[in-house]
BAGUZA-672816 format. One record per residue (C-alpha): residue number from 1; z negated, x, y negated. Coordinates in steps of 0.5 Angstrom, whole numbers. Layout:
<atoms>
num->NUM	c3->Z	c1->X	c2->Y $
...
</atoms>
This chain:
<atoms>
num->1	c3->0	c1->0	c2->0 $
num->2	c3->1	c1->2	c2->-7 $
num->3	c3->-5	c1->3	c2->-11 $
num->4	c3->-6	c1->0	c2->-17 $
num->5	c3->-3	c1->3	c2->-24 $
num->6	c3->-10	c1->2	c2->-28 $
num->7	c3->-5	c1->2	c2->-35 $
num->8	c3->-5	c1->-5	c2->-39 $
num->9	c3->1	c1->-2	c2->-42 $
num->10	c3->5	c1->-1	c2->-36 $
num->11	c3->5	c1->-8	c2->-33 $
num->12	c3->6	c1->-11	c2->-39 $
num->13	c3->12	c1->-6	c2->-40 $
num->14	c3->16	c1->-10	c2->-34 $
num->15	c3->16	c1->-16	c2->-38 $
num->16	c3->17	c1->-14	c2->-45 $
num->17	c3->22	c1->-7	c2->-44 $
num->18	c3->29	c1->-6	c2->-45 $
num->19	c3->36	c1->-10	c2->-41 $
num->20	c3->35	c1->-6	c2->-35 $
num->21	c3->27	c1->-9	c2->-33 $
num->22	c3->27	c1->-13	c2->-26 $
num->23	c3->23	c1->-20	c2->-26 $
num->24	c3->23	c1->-22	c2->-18 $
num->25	c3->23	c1->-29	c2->-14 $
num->26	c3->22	c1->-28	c2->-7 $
num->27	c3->25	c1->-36	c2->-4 $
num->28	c3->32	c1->-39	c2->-7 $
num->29	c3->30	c1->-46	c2->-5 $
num->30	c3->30	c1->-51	c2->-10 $
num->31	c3->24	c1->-48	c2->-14 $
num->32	c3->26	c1->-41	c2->-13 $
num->33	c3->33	c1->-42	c2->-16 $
num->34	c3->30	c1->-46	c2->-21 $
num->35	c3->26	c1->-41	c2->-24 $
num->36	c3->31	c1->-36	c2->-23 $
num->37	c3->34	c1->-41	c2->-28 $
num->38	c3->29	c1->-41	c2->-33 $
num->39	c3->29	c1->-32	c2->-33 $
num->40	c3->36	c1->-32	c2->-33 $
num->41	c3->37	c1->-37	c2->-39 $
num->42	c3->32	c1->-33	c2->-42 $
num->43	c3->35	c1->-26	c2->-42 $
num->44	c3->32	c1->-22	c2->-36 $
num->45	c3->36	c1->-20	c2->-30 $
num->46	c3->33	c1->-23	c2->-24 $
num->47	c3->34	c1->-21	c2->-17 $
num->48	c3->32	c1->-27	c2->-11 $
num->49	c3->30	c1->-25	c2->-5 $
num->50	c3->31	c1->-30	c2->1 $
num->51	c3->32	c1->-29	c2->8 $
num->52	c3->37	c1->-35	c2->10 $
num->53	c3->43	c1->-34	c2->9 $
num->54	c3->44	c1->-41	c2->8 $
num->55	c3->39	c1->-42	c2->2 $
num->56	c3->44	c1->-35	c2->-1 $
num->57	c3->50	c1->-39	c2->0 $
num->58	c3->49	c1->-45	c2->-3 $
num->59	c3->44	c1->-42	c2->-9 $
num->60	c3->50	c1->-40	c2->-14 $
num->61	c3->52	c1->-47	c2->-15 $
num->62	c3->45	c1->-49	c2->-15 $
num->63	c3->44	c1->-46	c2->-20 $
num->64	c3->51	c1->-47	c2->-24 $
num->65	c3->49	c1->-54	c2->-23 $
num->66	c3->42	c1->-53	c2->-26 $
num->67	c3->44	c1->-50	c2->-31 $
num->68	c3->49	c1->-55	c2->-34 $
num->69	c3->44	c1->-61	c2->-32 $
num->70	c3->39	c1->-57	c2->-37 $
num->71	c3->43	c1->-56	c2->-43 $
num->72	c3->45	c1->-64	c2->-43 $
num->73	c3->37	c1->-64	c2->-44 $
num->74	c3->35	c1->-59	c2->-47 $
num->75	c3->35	c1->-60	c2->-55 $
num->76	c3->34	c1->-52	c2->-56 $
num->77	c3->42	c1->-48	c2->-55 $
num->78	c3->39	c1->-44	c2->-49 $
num->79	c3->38	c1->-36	c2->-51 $
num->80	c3->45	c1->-33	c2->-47 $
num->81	c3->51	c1->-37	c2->-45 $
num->82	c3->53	c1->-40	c2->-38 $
num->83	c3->57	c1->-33	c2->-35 $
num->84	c3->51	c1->-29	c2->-37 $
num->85	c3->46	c1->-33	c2->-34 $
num->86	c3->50	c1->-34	c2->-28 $
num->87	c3->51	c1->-26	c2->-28 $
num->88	c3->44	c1->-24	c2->-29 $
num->89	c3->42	c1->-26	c2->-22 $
num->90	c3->43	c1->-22	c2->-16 $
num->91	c3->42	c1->-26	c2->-10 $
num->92	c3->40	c1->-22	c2->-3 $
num->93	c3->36	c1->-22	c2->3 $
num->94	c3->32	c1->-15	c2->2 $
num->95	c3->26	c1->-14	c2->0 $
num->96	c3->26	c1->-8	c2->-2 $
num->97	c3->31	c1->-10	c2->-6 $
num->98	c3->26	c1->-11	c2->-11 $
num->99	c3->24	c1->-4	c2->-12 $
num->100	c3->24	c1->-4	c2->-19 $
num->101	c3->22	c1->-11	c2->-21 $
num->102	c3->16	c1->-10	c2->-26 $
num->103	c3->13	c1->-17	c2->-24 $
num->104	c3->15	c1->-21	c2->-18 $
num->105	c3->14	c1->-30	c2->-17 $
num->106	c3->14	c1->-32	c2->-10 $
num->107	c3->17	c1->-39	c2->-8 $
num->108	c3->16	c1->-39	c2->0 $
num->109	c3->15	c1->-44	c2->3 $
num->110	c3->8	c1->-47	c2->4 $
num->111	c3->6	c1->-44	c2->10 $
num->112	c3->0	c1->-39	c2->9 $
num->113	c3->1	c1->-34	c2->15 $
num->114	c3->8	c1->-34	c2->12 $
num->115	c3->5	c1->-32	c2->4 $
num->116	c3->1	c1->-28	c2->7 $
num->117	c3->6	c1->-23	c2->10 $
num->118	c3->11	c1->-24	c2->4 $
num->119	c3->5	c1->-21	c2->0 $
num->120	c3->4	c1->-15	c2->4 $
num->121	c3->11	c1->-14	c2->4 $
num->122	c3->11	c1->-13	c2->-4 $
num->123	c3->5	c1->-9	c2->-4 $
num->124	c3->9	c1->-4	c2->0 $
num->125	c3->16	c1->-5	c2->-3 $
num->126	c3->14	c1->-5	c2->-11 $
num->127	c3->11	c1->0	c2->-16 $
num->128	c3->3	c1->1	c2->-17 $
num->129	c3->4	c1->-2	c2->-24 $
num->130	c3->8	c1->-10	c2->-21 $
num->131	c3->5	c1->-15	c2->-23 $
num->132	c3->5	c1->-21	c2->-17 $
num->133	c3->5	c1->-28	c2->-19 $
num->134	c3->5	c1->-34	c2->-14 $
num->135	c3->8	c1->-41	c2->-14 $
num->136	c3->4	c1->-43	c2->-9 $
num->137	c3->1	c1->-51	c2->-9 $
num->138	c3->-4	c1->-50	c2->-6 $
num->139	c3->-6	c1->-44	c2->-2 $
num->140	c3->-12	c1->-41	c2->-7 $
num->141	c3->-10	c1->-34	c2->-10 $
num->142	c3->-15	c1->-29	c2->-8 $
num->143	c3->-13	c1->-31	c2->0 $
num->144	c3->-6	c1->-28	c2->-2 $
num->145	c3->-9	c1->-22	c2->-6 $
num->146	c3->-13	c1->-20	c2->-1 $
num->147	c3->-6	c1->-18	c2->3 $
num->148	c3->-5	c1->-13	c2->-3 $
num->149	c3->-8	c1->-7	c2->-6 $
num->150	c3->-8	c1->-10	c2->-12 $
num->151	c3->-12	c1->-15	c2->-13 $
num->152	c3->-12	c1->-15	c2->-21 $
num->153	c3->-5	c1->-16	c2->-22 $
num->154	c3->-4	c1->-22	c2->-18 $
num->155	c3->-5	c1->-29	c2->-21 $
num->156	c3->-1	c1->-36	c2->-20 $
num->157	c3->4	c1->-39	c2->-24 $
num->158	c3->4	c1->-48	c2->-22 $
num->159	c3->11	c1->-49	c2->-24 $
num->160	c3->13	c1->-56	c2->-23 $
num->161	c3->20	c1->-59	c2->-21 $
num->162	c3->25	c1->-59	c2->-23 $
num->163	c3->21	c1->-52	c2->-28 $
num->164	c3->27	c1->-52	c2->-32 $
num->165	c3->26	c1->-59	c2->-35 $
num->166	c3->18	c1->-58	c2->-35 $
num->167	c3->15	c1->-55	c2->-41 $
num->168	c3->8	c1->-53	c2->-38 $
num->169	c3->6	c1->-48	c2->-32 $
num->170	c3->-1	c1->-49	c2->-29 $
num->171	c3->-3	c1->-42	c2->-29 $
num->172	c3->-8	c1->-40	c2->-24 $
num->173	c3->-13	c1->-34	c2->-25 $
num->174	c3->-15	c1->-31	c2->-19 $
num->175	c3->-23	c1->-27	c2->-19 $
num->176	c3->-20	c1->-21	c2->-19 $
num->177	c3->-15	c1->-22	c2->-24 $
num->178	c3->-15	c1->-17	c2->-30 $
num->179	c3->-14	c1->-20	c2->-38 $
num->180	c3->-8	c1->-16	c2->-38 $
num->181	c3->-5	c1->-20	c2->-32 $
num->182	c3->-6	c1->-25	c2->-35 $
num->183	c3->-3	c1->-24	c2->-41 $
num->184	c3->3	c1->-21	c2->-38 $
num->185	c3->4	c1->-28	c2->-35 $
num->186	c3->2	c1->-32	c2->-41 $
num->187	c3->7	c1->-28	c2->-45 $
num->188	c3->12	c1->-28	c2->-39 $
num->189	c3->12	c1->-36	c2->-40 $
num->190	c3->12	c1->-36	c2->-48 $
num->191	c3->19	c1->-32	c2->-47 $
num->192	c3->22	c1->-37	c2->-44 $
num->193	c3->19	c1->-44	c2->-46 $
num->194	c3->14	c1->-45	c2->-43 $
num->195	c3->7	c1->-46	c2->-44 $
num->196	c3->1	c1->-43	c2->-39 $
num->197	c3->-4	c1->-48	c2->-38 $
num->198	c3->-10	c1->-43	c2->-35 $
num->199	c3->-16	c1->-46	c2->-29 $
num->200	c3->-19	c1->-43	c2->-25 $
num->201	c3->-18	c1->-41	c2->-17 $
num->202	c3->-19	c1->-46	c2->-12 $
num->203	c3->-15	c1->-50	c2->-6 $
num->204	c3->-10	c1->-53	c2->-10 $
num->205	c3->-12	c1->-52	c2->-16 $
num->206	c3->-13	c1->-59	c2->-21 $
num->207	c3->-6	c1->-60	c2->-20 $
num->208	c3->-6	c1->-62	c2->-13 $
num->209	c3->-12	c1->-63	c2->-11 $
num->210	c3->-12	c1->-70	c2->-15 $
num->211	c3->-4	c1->-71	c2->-13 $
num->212	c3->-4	c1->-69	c2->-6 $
num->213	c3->-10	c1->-75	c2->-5 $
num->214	c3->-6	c1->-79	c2->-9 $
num->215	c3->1	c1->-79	c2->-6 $
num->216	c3->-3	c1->-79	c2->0 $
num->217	c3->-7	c1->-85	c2->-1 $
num->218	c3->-1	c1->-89	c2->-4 $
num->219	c3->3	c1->-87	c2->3 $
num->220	c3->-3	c1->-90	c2->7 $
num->221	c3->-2	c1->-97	c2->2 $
num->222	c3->6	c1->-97	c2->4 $
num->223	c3->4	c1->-96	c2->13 $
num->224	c3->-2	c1->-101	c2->12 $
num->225	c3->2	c1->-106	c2->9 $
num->226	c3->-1	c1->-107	c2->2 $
num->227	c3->5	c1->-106	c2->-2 $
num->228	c3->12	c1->-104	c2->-1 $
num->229	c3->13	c1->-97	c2->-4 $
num->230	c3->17	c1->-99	c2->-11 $
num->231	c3->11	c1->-105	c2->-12 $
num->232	c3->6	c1->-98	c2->-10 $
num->233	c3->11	c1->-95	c2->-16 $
num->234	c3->10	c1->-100	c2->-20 $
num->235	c3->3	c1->-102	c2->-21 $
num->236	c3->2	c1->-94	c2->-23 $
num->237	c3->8	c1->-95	c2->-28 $
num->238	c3->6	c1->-101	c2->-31 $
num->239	c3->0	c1->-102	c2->-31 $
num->240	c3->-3	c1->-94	c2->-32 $
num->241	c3->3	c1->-92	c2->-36 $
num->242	c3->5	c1->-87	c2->-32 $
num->243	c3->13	c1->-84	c2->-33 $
num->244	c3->14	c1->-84	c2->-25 $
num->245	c3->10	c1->-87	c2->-20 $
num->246	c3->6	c1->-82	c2->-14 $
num->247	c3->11	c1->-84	c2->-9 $
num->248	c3->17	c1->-83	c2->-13 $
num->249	c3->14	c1->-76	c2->-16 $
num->250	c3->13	c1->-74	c2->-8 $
num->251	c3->21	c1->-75	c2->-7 $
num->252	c3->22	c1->-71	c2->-13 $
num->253	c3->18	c1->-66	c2->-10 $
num->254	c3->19	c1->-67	c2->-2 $
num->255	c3->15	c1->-70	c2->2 $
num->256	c3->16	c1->-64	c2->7 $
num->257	c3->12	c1->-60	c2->2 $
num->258	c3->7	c1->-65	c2->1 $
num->259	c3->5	c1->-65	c2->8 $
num->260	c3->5	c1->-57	c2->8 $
num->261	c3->0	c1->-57	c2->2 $
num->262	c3->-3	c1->-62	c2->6 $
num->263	c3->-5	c1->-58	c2->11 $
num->264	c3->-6	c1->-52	c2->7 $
num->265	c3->-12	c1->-56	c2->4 $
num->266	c3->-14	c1->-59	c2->10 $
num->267	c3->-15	c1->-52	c2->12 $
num->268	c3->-18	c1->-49	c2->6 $
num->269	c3->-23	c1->-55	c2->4 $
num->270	c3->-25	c1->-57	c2->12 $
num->271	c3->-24	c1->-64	c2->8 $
num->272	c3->-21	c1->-70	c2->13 $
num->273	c3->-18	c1->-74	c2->7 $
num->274	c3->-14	c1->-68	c2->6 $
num->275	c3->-10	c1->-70	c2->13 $
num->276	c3->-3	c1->-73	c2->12 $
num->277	c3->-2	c1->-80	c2->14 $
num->278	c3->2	c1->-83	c2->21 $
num->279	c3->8	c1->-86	c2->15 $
num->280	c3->8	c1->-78	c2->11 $
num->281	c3->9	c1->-74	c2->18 $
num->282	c3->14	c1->-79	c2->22 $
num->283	c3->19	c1->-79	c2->15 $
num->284	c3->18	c1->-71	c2->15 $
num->285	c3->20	c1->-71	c2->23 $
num->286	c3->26	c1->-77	c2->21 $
num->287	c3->29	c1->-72	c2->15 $
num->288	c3->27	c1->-77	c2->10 $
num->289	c3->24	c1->-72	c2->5 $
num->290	c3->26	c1->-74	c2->-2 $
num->291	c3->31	c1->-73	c2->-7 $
num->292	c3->34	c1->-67	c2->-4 $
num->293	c3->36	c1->-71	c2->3 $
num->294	c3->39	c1->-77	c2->0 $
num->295	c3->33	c1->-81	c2->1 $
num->296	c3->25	c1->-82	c2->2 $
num->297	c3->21	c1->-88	c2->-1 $
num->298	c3->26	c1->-89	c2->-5 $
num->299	c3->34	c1->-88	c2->-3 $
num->300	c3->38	c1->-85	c2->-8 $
num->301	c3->45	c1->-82	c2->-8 $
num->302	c3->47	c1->-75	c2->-6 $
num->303	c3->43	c1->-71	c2->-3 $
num->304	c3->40	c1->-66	c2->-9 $
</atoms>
């Protein structure tokens, strides 16, 4: 394992420096892709490590789509154009081609032995000085630091889907995380749009502790009979005001993901409520998993 650079400035440096400075993304599925999206909008060069070769052969037009569908939103013109975006990210299937990457997010999919093992791999491929930041739902950061010689330079950054369109990032300090990790990280969101909001480490931090519950329980309304799922939706819409009811917002985000960070709490807090219900499981194991397969609790068009 690398040892730890003990200078502020150093790490601080990766995200600040010059046009040659990489910033790394492990996973090029849809969040992976989408902060890439972000990174190359804002002017850094960007490499996506993935090792499937059919989430690199579909993420170049991923991400032209994501970028085309950003700008129709995006009041503010984006800091680059389209091509330099687009050019600004390297897609491979080798860790270590993020040898150079002075801060590195990580988007695996939501299974603990898997972020573990990524984070091992990093600790050994990266500089003394990298900064490692998680994108994980649920999995506490200190669990994913102890695989790291370097535990003051990791932290985790809660993107939220779809990153490009969301303005807030749920930054999650670890125990050992440095002031200057952090400040790295917080500045990293500034440049590209985004504002950090900081709590502290635990299984699924406010976001989906609270969520993850909810989603939960409104899937065990829909199996019990209570309300069809747009009733669940509606009620949370219209009588609450929220923009997109929990069953909605578990499309959007995949029930697949939604039952892996079930799991993962179920595993880090030993609480049964945490324990997906029958109607969440038989979805997953059908494919029906959201937007991005067409269709889950609500049906939509093309899959996403």
């Amino acid at each position: 394992m690398n040892e730890p650079s003990s200078a502020t400035e150093g790490v601080q440096g990766g995200v600040h420096g010059g046009a040659g400075d990489v910033i790394g993304v492990v996973g090029a599925g849809t969040m992976g892709t989408g902060i890439a999206q972000c990174l190359a909008e804002a002017g850094h060069r960007v490499v996506v490590v993935d090792p499937g070769e059919q989430a690199l052969a579909t993420a170049p037009a991923r991400l032209r789509d994501g970028i085309r569908l950003a700008r129709m939103f995006r009041e503010q013109p984006a800091a680059v154009p389209m091509d330099a975006a687009l050019q600004a990210v390297t897609w491979t299937r080798r860790t270590q081609d993020l040898a150079d990457a002075r801060f590195v997010l990580e988007c695996a999919p939501e299974r603990i032995p898997l972020k573990e093992k990524v984070f091992r791999e990093l600790d050994d491929v990266c500089g003394a000085d990298a900064v490692f930041a998680t994108v994980t739902s649920a999995i506490p950061v200190e669990r994913l630091a102890a695989h790291t010689g370097r535990p003051r330079q990791v932290l985790g950054m809660h993107f939220m889907n779809p990153a490009p369109l969301k303005e807030a990032v749920e930054v999650v300090r670890g125990p050992r995380t440095a002031d200057e990790t952090l400040d790295t990280a917080l500045a990293l969101l500034a440049g590209i749009g985004k504002t950090g909001i900081v709590v502290s480490d635990a299984p699924g931090f406010v976001s989906n502790r609270v969520l993850m519950l909810t989603v939960n329980e409104a899937a065990t309304v829909v199996e019990q009979g209570t309300a069809d799922a747009a009733t669940v939706d509606r009620v949370f819409q219209e009588c609450f005001g929220h923009t997109m009811g929990p069953l909605a917002t578990g499309d959007l985000i995949g029930l697949d993901t939604i039952v892996d960070t079930l799991e993962v709490l179920l595993e880090c807090t030993g609480d049964q409520r945490f324990v997906p219900c029958g109607l969440l499981r038989g979805m997953v194991a059908e494919g029906r998993l959201g937007r991005k397969s067409g269709g889950g609790f609500h049906r939509y068009g093309s899959p996403m």
